[in-house]
Backbone and ligand atoms as CSV (ligand in chain L), in Angstrom:
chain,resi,resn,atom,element,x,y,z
A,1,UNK,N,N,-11.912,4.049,-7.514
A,1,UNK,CA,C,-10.600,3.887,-8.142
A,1,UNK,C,C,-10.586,4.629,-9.480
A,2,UNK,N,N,-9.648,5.001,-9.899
A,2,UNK,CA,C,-9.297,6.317,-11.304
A,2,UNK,C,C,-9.161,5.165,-12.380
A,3,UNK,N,N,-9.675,5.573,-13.190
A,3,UNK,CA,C,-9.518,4.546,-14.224
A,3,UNK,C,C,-9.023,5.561,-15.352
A,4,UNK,N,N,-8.004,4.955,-16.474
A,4,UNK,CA,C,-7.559,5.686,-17.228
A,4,UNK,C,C,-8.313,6.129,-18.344
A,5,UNK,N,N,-8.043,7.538,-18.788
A,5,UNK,CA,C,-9.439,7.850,-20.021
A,5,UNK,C,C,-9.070,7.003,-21.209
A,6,UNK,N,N,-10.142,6.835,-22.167
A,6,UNK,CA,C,-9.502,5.632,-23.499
A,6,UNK,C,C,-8.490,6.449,-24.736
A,7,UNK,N,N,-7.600,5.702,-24.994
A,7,UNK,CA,C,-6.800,6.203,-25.919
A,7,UNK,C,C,-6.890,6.103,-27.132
A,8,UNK,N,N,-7.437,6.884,-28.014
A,8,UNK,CA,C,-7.912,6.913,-29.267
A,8,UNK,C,C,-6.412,5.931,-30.096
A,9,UNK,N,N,-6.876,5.193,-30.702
A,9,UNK,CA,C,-5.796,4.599,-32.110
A,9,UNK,C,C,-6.650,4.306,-33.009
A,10,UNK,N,N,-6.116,5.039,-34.105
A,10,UNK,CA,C,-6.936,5.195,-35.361
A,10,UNK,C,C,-6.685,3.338,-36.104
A,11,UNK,N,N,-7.595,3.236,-36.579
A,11,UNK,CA,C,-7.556,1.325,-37.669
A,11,UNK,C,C,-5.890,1.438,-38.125
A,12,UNK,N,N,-5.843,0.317,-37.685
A,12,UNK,CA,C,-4.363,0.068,-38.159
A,12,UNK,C,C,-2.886,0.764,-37.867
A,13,UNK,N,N,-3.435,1.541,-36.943
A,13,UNK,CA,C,-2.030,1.887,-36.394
A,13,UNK,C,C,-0.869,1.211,-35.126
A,14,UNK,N,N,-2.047,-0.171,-34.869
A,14,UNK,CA,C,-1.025,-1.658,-34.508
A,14,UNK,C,C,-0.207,-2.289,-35.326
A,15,UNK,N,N,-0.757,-2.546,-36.622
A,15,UNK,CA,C,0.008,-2.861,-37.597
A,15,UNK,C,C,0.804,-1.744,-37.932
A,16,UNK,N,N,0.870,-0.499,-38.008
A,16,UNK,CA,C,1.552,0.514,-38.727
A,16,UNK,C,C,2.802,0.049,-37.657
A,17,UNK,N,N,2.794,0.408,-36.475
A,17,UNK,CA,C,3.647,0.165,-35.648
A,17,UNK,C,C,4.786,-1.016,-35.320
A,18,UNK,N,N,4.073,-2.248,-35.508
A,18,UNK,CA,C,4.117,-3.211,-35.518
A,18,UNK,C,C,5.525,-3.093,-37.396
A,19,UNK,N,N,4.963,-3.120,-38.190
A,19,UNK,CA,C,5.928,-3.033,-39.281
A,19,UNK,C,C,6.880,-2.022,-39.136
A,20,UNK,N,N,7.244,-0.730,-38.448
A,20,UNK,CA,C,8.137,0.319,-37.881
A,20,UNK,C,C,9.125,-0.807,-37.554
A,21,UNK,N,N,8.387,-0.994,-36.417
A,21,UNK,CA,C,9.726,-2.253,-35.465
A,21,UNK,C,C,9.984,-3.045,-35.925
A,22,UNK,N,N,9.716,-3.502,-37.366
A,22,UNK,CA,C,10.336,-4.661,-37.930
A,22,UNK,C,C,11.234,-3.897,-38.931
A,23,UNK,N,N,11.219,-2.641,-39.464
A,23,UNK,CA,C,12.154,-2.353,-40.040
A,23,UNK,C,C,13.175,-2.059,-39.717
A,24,UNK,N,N,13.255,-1.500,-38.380
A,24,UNK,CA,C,14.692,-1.263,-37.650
A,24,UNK,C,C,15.093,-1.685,-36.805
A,25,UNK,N,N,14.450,-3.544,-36.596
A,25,UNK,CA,C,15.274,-4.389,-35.823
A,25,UNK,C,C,16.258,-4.897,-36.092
A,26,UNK,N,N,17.023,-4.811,-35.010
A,26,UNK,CA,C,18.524,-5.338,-34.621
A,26,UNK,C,C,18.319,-6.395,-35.491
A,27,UNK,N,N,18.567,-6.761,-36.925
A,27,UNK,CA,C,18.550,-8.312,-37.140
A,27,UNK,C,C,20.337,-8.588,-37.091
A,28,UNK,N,N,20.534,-10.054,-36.935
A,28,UNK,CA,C,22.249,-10.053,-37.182
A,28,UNK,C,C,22.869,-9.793,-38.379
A,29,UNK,N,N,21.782,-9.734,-39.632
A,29,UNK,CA,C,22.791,-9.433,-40.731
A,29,UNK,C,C,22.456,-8.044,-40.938
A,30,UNK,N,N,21.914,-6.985,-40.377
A,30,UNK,CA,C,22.525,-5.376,-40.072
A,30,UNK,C,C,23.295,-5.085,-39.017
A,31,UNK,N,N,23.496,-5.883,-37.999
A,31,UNK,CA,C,24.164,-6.100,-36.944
A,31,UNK,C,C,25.821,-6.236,-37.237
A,32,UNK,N,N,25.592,-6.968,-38.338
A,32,UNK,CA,C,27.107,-7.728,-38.825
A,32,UNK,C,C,27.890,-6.558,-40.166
A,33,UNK,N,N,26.818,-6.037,-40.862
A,33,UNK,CA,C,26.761,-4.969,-41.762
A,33,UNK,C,C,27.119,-4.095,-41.171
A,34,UNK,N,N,26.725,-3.567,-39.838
A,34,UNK,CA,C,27.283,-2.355,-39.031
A,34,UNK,C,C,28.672,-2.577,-38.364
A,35,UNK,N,N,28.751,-3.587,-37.899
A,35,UNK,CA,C,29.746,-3.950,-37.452
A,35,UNK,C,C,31.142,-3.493,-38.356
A,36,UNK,N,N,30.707,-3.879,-39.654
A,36,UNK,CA,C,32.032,-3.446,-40.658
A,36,UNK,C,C,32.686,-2.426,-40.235
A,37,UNK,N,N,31.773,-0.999,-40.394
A,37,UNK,CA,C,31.925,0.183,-39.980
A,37,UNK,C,C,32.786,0.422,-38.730
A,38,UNK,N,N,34.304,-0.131,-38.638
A,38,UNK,CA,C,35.045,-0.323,-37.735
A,38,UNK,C,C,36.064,0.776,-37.524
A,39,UNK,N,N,36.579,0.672,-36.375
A,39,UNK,CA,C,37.999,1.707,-36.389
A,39,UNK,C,C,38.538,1.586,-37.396
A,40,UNK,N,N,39.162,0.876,-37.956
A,40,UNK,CA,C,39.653,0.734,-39.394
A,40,UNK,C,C,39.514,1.819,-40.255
A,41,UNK,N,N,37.960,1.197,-40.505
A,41,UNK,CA,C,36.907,1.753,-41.608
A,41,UNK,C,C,37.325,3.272,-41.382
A,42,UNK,N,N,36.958,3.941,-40.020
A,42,UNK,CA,C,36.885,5.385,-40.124
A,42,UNK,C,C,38.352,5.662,-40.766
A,43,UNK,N,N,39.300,5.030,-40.128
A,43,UNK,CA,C,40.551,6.046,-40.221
A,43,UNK,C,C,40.713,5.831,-41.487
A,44,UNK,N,N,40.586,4.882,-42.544
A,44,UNK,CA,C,41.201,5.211,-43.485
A,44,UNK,C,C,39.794,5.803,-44.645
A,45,UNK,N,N,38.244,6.001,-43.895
A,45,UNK,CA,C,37.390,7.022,-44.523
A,45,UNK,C,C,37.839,8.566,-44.482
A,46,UNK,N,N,38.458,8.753,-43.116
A,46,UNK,CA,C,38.936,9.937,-43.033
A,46,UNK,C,C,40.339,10.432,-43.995
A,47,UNK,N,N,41.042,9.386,-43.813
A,47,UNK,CA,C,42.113,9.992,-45.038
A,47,UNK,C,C,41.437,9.550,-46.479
A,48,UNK,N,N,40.661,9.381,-47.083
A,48,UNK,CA,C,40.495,9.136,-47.662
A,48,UNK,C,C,39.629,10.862,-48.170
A,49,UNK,N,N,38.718,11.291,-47.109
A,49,UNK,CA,C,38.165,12.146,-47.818
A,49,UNK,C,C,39.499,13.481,-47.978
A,50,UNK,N,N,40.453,13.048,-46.808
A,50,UNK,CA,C,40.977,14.039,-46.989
A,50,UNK,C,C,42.174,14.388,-49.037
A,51,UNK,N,N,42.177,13.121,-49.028
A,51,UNK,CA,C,42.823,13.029,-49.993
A,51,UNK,C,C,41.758,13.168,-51.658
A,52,UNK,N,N,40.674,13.048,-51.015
A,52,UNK,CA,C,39.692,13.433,-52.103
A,52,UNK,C,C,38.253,14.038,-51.854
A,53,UNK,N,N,38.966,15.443,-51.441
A,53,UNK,CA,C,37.542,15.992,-50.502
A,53,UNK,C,C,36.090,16.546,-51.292
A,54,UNK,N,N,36.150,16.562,-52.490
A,54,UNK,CA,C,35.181,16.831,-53.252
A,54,UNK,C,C,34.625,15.779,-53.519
A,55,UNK,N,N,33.161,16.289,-53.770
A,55,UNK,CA,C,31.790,15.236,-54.120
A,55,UNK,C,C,31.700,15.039,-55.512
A,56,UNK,N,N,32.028,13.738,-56.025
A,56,UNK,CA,C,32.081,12.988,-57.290
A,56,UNK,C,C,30.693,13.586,-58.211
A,57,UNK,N,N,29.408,13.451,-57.555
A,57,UNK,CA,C,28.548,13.324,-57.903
A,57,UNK,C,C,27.832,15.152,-58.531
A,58,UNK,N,N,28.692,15.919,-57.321
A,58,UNK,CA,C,28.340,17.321,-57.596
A,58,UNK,C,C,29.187,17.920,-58.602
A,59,UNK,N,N,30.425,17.019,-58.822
A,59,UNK,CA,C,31.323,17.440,-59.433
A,59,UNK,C,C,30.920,17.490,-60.994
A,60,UNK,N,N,30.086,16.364,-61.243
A,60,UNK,CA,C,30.069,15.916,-62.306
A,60,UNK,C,C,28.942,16.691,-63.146
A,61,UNK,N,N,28.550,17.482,-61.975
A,61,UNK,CA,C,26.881,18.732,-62.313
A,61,UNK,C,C,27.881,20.058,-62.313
A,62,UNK,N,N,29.183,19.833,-62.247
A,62,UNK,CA,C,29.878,21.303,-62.225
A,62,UNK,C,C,29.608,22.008,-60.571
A,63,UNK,N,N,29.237,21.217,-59.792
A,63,UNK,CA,C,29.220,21.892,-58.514
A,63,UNK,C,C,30.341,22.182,-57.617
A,64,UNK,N,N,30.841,22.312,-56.914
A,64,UNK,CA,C,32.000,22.180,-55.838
A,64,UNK,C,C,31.519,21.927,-54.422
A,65,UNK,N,N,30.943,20.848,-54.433
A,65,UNK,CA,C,30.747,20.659,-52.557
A,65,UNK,C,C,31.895,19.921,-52.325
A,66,UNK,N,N,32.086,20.106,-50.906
A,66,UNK,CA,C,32.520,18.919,-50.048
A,66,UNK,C,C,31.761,17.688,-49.919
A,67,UNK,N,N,32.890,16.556,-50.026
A,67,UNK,CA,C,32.322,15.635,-49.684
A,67,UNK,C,C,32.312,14.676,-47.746
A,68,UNK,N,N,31.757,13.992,-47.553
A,68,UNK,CA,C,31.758,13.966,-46.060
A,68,UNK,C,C,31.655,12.294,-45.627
A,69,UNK,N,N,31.306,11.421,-46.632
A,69,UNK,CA,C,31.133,10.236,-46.936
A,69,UNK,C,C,31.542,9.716,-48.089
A,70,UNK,N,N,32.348,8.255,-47.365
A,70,UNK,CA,C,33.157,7.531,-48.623
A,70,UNK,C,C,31.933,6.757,-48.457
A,71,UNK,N,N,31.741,6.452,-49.915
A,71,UNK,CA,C,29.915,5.864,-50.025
A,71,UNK,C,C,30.902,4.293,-50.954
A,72,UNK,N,N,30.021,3.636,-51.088
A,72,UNK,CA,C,30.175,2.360,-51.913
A,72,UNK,C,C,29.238,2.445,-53.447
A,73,UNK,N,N,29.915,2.631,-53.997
A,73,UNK,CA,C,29.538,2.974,-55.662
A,73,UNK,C,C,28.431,1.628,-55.934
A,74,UNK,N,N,29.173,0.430,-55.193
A,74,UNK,CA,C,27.947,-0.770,-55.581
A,74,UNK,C,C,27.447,-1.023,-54.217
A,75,UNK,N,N,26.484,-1.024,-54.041
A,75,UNK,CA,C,26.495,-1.543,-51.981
A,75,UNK,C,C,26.808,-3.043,-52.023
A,76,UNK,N,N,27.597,-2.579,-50.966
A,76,UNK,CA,C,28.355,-4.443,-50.770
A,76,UNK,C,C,27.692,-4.867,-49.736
A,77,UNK,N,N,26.280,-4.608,-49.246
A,77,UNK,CA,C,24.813,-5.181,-48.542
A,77,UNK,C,C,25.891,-6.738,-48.053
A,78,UNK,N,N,26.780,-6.675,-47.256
A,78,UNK,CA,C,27.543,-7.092,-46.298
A,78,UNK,C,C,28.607,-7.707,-47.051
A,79,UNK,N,N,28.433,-7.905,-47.837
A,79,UNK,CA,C,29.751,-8.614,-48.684
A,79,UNK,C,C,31.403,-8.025,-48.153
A,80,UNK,N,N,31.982,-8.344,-47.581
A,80,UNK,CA,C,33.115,-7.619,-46.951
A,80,UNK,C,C,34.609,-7.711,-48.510
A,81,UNK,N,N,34.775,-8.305,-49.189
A,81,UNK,CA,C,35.507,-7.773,-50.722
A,81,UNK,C,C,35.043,-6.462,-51.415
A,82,UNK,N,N,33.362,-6.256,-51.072
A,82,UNK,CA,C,33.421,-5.174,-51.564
A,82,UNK,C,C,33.684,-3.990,-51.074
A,83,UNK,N,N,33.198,-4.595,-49.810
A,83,UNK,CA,C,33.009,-3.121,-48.224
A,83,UNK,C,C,34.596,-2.950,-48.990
A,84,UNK,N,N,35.481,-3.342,-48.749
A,84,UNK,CA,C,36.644,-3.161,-49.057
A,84,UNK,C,C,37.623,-2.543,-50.164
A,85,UNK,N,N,37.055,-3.036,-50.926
A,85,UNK,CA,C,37.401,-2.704,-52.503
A,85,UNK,C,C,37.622,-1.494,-52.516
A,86,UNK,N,N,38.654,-0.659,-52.580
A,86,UNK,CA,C,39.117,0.954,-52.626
A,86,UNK,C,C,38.494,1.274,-54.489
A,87,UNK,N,N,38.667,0.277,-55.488
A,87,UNK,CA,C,37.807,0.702,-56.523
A,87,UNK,C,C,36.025,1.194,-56.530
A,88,UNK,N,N,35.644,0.778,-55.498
A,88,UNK,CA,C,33.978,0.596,-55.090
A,88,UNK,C,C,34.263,1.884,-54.047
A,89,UNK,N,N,34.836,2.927,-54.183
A,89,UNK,CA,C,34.782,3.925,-53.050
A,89,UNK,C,C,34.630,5.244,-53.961
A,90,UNK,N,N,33.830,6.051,-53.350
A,90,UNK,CA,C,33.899,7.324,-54.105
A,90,UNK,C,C,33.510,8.143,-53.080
A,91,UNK,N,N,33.640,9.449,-53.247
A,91,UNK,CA,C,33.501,10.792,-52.091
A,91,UNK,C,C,32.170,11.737,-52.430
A,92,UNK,N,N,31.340,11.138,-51.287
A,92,UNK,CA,C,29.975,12.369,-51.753
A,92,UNK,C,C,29.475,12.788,-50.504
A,93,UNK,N,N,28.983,14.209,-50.585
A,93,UNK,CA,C,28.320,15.003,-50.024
A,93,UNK,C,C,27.351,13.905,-49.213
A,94,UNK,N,N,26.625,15.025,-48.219
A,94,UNK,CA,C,25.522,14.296,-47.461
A,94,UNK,C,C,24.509,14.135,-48.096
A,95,UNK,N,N,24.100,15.581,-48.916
A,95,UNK,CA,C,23.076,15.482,-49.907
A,95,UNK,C,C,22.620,13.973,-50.871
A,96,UNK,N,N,24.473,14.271,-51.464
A,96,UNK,CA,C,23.973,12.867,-52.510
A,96,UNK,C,C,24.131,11.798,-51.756
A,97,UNK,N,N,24.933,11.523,-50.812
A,97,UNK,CA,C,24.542,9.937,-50.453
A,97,UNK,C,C,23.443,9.864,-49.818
A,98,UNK,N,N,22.516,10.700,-49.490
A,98,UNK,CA,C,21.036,10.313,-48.572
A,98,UNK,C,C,20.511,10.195,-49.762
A,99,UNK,N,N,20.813,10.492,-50.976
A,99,UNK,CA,C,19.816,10.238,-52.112
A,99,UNK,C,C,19.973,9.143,-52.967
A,100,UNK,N,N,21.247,8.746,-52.884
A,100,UNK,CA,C,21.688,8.117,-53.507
A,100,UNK,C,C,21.218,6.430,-52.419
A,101,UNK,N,N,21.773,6.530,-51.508
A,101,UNK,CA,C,21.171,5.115,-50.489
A,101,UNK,C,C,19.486,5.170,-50.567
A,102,UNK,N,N,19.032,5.790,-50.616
A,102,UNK,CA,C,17.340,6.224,-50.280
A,102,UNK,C,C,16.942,5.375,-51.822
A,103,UNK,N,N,17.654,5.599,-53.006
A,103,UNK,CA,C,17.346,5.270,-54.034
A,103,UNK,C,C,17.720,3.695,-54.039
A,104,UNK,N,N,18.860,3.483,-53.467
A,104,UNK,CA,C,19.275,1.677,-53.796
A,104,UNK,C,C,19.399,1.040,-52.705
A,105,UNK,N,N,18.880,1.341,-51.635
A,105,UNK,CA,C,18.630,0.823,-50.164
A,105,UNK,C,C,17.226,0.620,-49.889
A,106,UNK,N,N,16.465,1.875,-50.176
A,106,UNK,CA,C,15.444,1.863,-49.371
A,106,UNK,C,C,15.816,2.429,-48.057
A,107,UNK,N,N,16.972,3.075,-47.751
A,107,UNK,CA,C,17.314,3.591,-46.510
A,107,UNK,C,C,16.286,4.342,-46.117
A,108,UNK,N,N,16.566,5.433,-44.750
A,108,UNK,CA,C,15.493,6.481,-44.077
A,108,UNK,C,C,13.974,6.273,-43.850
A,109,UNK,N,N,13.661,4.710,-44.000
A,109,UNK,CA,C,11.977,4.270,-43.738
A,109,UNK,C,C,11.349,4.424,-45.667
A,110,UNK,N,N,12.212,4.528,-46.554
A,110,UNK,CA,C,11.707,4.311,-47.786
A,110,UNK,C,C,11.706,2.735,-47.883
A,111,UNK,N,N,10.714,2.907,-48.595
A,111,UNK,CA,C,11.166,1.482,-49.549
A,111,UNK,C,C,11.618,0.915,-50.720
A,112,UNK,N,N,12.566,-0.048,-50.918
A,112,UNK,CA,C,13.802,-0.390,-51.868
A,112,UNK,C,C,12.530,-0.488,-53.143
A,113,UNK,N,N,13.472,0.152,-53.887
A,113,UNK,CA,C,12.929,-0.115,-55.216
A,113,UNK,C,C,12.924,-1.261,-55.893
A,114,UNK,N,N,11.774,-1.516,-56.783
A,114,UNK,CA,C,11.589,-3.433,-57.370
A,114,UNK,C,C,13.041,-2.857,-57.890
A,115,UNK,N,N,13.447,-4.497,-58.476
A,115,UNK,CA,C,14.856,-4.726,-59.182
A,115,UNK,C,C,14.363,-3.799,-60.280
A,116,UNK,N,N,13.635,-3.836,-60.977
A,116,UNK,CA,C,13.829,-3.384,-62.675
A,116,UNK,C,C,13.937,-1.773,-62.398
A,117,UNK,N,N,13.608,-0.951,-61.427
A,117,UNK,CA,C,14.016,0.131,-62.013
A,117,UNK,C,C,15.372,0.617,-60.976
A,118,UNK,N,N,15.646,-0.405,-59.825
A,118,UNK,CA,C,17.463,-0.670,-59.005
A,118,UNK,C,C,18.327,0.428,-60.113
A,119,UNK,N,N,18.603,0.310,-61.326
A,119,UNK,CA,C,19.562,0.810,-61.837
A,119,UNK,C,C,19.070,1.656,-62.845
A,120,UNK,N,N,17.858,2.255,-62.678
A,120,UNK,CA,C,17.420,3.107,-63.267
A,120,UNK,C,C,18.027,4.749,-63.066
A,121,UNK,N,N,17.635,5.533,-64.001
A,121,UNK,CA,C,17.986,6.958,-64.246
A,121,UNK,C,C,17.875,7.256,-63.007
A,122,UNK,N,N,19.185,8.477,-62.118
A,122,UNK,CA,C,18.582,9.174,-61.054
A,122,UNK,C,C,18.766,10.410,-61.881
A,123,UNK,N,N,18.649,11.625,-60.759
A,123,UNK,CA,C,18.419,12.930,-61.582
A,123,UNK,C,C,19.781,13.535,-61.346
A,124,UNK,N,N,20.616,12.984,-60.565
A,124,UNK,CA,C,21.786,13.830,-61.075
A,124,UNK,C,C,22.641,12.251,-61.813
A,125,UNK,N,N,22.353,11.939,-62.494
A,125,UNK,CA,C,22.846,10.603,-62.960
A,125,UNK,C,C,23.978,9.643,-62.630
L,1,ZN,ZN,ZN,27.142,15.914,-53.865
């Protein structure tokens, strides 16, 4: 009978794995967080960029991008007054909001920054 050859896994890459799948499980309160992100949501993201298609953030470096995402100036991390709040909305590029969430999320497999430096200096400020 064929027996299968052994599969090398280097120390700890059960656990490495093992914490992967805990970061991007379905829990219900990203479940419920995504959920926001409704028909709604798009149509009035879409007029929204249309009515303010430049990136706040590039703007403010003298740049001129487009922007492509109505981002949440505070993350409303499910709070639905804020998801909402048209004051808590601003228009940025892809650039800055992957940098900008990466910085106060912990989004893309980073990890969230301790509280004390949360509202610290970024580099395009
Ligand atoms: Zn930008």
């Amino acid at each position: 009978m064929p027996t299968r050859p052994p599969i090398h896994r280097p120390a700890g890459a059960r656990r490495a794995t093992l914490q992967k799948q805990a970061m991007y499980a379905r829990t219900p309160e990203r479940q419920q967080r995504q959920s926001m992100y409704d028909h709604a949501w798009r149509v009035y993201s879409r007029r929204r960029l249309d009515a303010n298609p430049y990136c706040v953030r590039c703007a403010r470096l003298g740049r001129l991008r487009l922007a492509v995402v109505t981002d949440h100036i505070k993350p409303h991390r499910g709070d639905a007054e804020l998801f909402r709040n048209t004051e808590n909305h601003q228009s940025l590029c892809k650039r800055c909001h992957d940098r900008k969430t990466r910085l106060e999320d912990g989004g893309f497999g980073a990890h969230a920054p301790r509280s004390s430096s949360r509202h610290g200096p970024t580099r395009d400020g």
